[in-house]
N, C-alpha and C positions, 0 to 999 in steps of 0.2 A: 143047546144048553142055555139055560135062560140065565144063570150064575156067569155067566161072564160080558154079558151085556147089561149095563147097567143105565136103567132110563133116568134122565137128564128129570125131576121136577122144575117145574117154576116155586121160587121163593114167595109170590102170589099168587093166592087161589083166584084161576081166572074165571069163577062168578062173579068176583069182588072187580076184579081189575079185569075186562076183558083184552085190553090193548097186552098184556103181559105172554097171550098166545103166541100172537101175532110178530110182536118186533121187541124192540126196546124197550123197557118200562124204568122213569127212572126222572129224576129232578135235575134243573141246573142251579145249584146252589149259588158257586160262583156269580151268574146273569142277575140271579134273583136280587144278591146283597149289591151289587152294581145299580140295579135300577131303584130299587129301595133310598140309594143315597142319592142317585142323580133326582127322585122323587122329594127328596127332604129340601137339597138345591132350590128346586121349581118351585118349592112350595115358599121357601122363605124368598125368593125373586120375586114373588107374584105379591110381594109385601108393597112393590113401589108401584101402584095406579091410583086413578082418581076415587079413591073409596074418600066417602064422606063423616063415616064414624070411623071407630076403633073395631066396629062388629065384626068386618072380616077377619083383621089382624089378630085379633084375639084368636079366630077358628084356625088362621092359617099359619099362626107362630103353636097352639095346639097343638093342630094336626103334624106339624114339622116334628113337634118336639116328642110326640108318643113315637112316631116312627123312627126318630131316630135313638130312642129307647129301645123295642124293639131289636131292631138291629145289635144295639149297644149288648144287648140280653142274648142274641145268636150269638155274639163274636165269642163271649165270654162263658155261654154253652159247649161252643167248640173247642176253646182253647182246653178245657177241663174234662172233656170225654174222654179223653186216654183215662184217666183216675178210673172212671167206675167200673 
């Protein structure tokens, strides 16, 4: 009887995802927002070398400061997903 065996889908269609057949399929959120800020960290460290203008600092207080928007924008996406 085919009514009592009920086949398992995948939540993705594995033309889309093929790894989804196979094993796992699936993000580290966690790891990600971790490296994200240890990246923000590195980026405003790398503020102290022998640069000769402001050209870098302006790219690397930038680039620090979108990503850590970013993030800032994940945290406060999560906090409010229970709502919708």
């Amino acid at each position: 009887m085919a009514g009592k065996a009920i086949e398992k889908r995948p939540e993705v269609d594995p033309r889309d995802e093929p790894s989804a057949e196979w094993g796992w399929h699936g993000s580290f959120p966690k790891a990600t927002r971790i490296a994200g800020w240890v990246s923000v960290v590195i980026l405003l460290l790398m503020l102290k070398g022998n640069h000769e203008n402001n050209t870098e600092n302006v790219w690397l207080v930038g680039l620090a400061a979108f990503l850590a928007l970013l993030l800032v924008l994940d945290f406060r996406k999560r906090r409010t997903a229970w709502r919708k």
